[in-house]
C-alpha positions as CSV (number, residue, x, y, z in Angstrom):
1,X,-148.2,70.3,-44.7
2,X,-148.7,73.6,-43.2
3,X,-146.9,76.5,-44.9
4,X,-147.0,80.1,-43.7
5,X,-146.5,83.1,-45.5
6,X,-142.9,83.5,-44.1
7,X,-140.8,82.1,-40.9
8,X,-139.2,84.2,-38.6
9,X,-139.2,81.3,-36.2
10,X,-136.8,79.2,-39.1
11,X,-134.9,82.5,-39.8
12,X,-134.0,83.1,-36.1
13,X,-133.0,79.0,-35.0
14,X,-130.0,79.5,-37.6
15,X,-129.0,83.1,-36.3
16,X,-129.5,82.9,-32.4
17,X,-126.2,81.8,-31.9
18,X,-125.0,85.0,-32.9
19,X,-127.9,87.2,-31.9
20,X,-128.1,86.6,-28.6
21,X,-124.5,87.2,-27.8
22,X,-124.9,91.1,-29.8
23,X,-127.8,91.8,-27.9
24,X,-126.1,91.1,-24.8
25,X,-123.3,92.9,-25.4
26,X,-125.6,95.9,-25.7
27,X,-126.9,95.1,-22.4
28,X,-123.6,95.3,-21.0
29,X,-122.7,98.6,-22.8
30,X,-125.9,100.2,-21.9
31,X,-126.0,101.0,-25.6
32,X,-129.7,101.8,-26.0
33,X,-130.0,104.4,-28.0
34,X,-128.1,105.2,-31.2
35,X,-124.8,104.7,-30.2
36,X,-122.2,102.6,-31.3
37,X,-124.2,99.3,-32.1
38,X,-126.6,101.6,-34.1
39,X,-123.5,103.8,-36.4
40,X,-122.3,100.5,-37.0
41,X,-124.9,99.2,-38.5
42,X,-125.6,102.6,-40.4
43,X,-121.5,103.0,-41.8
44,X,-122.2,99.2,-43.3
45,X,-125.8,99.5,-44.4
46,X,-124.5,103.0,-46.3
47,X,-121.2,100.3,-47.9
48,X,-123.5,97.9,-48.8
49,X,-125.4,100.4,-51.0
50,X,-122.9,102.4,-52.0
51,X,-124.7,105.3,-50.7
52,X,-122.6,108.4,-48.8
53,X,-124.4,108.2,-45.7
54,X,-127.0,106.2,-43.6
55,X,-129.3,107.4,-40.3
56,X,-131.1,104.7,-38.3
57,X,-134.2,106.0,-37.1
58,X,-137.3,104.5,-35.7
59,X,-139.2,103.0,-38.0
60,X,-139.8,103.0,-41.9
61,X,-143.1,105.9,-42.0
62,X,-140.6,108.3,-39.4
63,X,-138.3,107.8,-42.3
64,X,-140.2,109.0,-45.1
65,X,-141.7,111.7,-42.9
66,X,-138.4,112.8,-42.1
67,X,-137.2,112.7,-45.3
68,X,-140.1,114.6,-46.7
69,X,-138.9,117.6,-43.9
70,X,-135.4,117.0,-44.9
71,X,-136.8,117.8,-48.8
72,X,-138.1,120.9,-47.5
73,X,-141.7,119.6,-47.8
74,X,-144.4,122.5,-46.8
75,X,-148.1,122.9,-46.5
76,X,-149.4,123.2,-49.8
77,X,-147.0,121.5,-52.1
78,X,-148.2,118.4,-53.8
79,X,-146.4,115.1,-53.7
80,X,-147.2,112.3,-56.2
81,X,-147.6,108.6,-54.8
82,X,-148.6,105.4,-56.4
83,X,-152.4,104.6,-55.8
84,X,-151.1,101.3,-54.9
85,X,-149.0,101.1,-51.8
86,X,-149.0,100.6,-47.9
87,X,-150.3,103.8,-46.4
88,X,-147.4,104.8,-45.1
89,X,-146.1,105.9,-48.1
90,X,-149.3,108.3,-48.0
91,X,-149.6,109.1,-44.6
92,X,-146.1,110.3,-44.4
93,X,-147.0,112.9,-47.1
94,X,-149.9,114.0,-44.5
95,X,-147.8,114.5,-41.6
96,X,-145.2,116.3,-43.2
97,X,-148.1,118.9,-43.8
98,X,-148.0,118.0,-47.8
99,X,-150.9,116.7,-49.7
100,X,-151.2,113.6,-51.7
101,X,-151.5,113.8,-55.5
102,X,-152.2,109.9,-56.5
103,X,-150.9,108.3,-59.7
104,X,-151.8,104.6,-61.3
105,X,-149.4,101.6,-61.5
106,X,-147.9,100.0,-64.3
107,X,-149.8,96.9,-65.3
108,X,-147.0,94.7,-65.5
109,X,-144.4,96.1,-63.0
110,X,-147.0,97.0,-60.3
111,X,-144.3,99.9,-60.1
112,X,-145.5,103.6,-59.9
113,X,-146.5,104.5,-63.8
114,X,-144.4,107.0,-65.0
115,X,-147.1,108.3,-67.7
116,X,-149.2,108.8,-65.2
117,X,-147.0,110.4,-63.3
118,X,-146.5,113.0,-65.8
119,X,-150.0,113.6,-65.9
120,X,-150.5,114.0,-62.3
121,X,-147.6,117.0,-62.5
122,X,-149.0,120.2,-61.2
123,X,-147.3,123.9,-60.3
124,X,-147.8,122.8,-56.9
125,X,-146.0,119.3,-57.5
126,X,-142.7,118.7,-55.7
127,X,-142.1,115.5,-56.0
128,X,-142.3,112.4,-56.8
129,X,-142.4,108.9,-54.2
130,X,-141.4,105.7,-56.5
131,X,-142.3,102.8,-54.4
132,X,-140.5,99.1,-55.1
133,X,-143.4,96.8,-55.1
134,X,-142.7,94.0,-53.6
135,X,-139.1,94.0,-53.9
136,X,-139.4,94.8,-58.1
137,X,-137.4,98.0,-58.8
138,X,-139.4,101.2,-60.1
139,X,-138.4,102.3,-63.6
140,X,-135.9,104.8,-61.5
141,X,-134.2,106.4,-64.6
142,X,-137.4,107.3,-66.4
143,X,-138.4,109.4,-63.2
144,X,-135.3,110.7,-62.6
145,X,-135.5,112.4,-66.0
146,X,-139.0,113.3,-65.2
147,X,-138.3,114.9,-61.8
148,X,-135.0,116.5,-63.4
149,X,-137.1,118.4,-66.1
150,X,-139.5,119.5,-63.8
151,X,-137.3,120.5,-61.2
152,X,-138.8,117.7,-58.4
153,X,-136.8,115.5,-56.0
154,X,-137.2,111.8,-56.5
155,X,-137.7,109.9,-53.2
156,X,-137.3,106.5,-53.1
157,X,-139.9,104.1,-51.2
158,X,-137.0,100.8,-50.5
159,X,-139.5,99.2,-47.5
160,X,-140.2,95.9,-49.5
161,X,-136.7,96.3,-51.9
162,X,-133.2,95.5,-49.3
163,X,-130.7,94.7,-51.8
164,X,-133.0,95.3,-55.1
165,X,-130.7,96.0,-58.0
166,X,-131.5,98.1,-61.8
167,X,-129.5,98.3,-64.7
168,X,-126.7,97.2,-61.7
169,X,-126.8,99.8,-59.7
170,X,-128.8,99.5,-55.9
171,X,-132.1,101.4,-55.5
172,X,-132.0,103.8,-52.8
173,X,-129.6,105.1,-54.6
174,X,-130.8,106.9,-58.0
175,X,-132.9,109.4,-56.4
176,X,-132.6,112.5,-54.1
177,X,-133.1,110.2,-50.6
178,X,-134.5,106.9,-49.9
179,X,-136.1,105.3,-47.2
180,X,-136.1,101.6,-45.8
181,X,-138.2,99.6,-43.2
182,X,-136.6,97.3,-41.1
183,X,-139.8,95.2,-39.6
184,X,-139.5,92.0,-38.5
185,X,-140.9,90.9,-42.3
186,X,-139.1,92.6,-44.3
187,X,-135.9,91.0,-46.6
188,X,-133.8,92.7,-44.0
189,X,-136.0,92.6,-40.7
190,X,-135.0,93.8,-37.4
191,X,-136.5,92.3,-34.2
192,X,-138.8,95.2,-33.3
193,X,-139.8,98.4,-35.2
194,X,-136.6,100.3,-37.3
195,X,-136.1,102.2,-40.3
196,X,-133.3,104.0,-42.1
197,X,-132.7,106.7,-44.3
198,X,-130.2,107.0,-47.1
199,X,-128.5,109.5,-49.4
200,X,-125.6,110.7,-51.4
201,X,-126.2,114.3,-49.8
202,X,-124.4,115.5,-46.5
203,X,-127.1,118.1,-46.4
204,X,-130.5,116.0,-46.5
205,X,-128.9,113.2,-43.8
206,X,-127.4,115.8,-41.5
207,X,-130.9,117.4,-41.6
208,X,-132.5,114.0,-41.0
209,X,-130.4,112.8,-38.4
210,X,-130.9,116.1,-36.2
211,X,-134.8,116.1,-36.9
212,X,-134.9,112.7,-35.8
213,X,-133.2,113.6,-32.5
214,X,-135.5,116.4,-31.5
215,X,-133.3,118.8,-33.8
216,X,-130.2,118.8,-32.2
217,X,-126.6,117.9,-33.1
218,X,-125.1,118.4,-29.4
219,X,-127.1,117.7,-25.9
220,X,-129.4,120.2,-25.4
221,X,-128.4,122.3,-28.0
222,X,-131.6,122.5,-30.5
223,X,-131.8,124.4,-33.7
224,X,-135.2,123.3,-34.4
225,X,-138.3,121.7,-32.9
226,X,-138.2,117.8,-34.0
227,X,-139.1,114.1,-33.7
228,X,-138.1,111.4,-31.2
229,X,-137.3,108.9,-34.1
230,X,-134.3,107.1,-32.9
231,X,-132.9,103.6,-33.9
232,X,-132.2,101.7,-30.4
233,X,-128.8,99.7,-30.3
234,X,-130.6,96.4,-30.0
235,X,-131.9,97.0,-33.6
236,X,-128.5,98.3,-34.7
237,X,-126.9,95.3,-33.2
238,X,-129.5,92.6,-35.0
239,X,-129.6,94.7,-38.1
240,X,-125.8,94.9,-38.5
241,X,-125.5,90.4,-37.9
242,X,-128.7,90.1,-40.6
243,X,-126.9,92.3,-43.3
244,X,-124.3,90.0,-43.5
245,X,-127.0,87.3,-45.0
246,X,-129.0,89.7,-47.0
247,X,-127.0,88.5,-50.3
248,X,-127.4,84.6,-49.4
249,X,-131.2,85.5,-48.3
250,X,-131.4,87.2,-51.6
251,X,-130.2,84.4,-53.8
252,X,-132.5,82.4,-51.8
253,X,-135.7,83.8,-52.7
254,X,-135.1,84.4,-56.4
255,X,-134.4,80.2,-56.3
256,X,-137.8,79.7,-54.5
257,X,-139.6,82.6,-57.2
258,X,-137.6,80.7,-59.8
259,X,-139.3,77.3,-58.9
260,X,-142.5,78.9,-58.4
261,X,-142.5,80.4,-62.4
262,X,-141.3,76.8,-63.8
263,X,-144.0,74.9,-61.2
264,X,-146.8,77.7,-62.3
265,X,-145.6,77.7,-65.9
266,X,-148.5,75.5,-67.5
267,X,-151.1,78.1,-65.6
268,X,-149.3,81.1,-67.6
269,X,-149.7,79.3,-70.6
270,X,-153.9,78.5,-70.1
271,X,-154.0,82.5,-69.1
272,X,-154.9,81.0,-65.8
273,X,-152.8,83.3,-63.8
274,X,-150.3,86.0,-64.4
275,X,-146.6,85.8,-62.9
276,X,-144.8,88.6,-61.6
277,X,-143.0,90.8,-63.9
278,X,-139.1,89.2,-64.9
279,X,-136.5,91.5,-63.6
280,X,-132.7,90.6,-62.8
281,X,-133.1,92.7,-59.8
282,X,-136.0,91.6,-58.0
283,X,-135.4,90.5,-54.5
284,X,-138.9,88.9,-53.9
285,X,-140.0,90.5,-50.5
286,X,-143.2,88.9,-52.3
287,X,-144.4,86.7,-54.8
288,X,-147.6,87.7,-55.9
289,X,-149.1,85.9,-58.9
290,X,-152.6,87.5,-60.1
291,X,-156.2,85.6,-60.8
292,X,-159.4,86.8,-61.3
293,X,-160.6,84.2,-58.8
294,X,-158.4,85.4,-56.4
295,X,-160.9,85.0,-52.8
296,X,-162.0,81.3,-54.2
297,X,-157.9,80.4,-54.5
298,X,-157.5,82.0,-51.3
299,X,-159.9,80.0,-49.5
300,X,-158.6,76.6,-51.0
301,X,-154.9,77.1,-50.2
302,X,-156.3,77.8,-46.3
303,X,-158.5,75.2,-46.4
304,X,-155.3,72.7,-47.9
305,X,-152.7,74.7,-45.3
306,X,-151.4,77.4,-47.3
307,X,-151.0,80.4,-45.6
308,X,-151.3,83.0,-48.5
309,X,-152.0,86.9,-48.7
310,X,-153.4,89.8,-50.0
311,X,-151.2,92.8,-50.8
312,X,-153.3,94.8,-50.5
313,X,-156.9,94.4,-50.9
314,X,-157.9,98.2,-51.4
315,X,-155.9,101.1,-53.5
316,X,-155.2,104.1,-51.7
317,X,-158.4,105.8,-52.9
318,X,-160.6,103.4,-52.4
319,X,-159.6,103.3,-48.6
320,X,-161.8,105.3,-46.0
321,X,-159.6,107.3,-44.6
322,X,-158.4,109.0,-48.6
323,X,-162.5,110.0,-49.3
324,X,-161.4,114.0,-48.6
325,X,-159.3,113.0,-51.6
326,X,-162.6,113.2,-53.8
327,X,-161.5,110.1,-56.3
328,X,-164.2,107.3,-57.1
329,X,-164.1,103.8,-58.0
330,X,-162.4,103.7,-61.8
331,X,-159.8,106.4,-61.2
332,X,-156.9,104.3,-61.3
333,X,-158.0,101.1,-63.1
334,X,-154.5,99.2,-62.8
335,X,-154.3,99.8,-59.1
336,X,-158.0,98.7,-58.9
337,X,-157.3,95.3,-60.8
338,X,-154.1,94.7,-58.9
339,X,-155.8,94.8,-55.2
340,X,-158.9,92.3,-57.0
341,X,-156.4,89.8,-58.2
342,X,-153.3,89.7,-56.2
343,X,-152.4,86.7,-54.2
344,X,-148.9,86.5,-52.4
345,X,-147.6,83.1,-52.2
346,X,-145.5,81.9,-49.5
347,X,-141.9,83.3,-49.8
348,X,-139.1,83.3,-47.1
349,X,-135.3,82.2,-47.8
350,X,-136.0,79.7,-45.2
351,X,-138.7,77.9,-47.6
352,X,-137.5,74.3,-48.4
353,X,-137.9,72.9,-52.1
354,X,-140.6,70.6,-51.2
355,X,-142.9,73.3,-49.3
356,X,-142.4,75.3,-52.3
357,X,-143.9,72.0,-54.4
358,X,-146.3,71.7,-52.2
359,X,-147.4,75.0,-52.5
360,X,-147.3,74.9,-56.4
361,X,-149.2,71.5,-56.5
362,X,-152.2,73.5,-54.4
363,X,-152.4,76.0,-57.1
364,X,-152.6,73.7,-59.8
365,X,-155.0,71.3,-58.1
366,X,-157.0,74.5,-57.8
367,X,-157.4,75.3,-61.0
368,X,-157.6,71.3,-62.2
369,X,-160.8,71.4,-59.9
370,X,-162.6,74.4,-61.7
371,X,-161.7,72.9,-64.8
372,X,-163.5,70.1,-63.7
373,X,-166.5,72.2,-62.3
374,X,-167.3,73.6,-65.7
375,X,-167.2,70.1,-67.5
376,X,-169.9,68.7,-65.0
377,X,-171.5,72.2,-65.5
């Protein structure tokens, strides 16, 4: 067998029927940019969430730069990030002119650490970036609280968490704003670069959706200098077909992480590897399971045609481009352990039940064949 990390190519056989139609149809509307395919997509994106509003934009870092801005973000001010995390998350901080305060994950959530959140809090601190880890809701309520008491805004990182759920109620939805990527990868992926922004305040998304068109709300009439960061109506289009799955995909990734735990089980119990973290409302945009002979693993599932991955391999600090940032090696020992030991297995909604066995019998043959190593040793 050859199993990849996730199939587009699977996803897209089932849908074409109706995708090709849509994007036709914005062909013959000359729909390109924003317009109606786009609005659509942001009214029912906004319904699915429950959220007041929804503004398509270009891609998932525009939308956390633009809803730094939105925040009021200045030179100066200090924004607190997980240490682990795509840079985006970071580098969005940079452009809006802010500068990045870095906190530690939880151990077991992989979730921004709200302890160490509170810790990071300085009088320059103005808020606070919870990021859903591979599709695992942040402990939302706990930094709400935080943020309240202090007087921060609470932004919401959704890029890996589409349809992610705590205590019943949707992230994106618990803090200030919230931003979501649309690539092609993610639980809800569009077929080229798009992200969104979402809030419950008219303010912050009428602010957003005029910085993201050069900071205008009529033609040619511009209150501010702003971005070009504008969904296109093919991506509205795809978007608004896909979001009609998103529960079914959903359901379909918890069953695959559900066969993975009870496959994986026995390697839990020899503290052979570590599982993700149980949560009702985890929607899986990974399954990462954690070994402290993560590159040997790696290199047997290749070898045996399993395509798995590393997210990521470096925290935020330990990456060249955050030296100026003046932390060493030992700073932020959870995020450190996490990017030695991670390993994301395959995961897609399109994975059949005997890839997924396949997959599970690699691992376990793995481990069998170091047990074996050290009895001949």
């Amino acid at each position: 067998m050859n199993i990849p990390l996730m199939n587009l190519k699977r996803q897209y056989s089932k849908l074409k029927d109706q995708i090709i139609p849509a994007v036709e149809n914005v062909f013959e509307e000359t729909a390109f940019i924003r317009g109606p395919f786009v609005s659509r997509f942001e009214q029912a994106f906004a319904s699915y969430l429950d959220a007041s509003g929804c503004v398509g934009v270009a891609n998932g870092t525009d939308a956390i730069v633009l809803a730094l801005e939105a925040l009021g973000v200045k030179p100066g001010d200090e924004v607190i990030v997980p240490a682990s995390t795509f840079i985006a998350t970071s580098e969005a901080i940079t452009k809006a002119g802010a500068n990045i305060v870095l906190a530690d994950i939880d151990p077991i959530t992989n979730c921004i650490s709200v302890e160490s959140v509170i810790k990071a809090i300085s009088q320059k601190t103005k808020g606070i970036i919870a990021v859903h880890l591979y599709g695992h809701p942040a402990e939302l309520f706990k930094l709400q609280d935080v943020a309240r008491e202090k007087g921060l805004w609470l932004l919401e990182d959704c890029a890996q968490a589409h349809g992610a759920t705590l205590d019943g109620k949707q992230v994106g939805t618990v803090g200030d704003i919230a931003t979501f990527s649309f690539y092609p990868g993610k639980n809800l992926g569009a077929y080229g670069d798009a992200g969104a922004v979402v809030s419950n305040s008219d303010v912050l998304l009428k602010h957003v959706r005029m910085n993201a068109n050069h900071g205008r709300d009529a033609k040619y009439s511009h209150s501010f200098e702003g971005h070009n960061s504008r969904m296109d109506g093919v991506q509205g289009a795809v978007l608004s077909i896909k979001l009609e799955f998103l529960r079914e995909w959903t359901e379909a990734r918890r069953e695959v992480a559900r066969l993975y735990r009870a496959g994986l089980s026995t390697l839990v119990e020899n503290k052979e590897i570590q599982l993700p973290a149980e949560c009702d409302g985890h929607v899986y945009h990974l399954f990462v399971i954690r070994t402290n002979c993560r590159d040997q693993l790696l290199d047997y599932l290749q070898e045996n045609g399993v395509q798995a991955g590393i997210h990521y391999p470096y925290p935020l600090h330990l990456l060249e481009a955050y030296q100026n940032l003046g932390h060493k090696s030992g700073d932020f020992p959870n995020s450190e352990r996490l990017a030695k030991e991670c390993v994301s297995l395959p995961m897609c909604p399109e994975l059949a039940h005997d890839e997924v066995a396949y997959v599970v019998s690699q691992v376990v043959k793995f481990f069998e064949g170091k047990k074996d190593v050290q009895k001949e040793g």
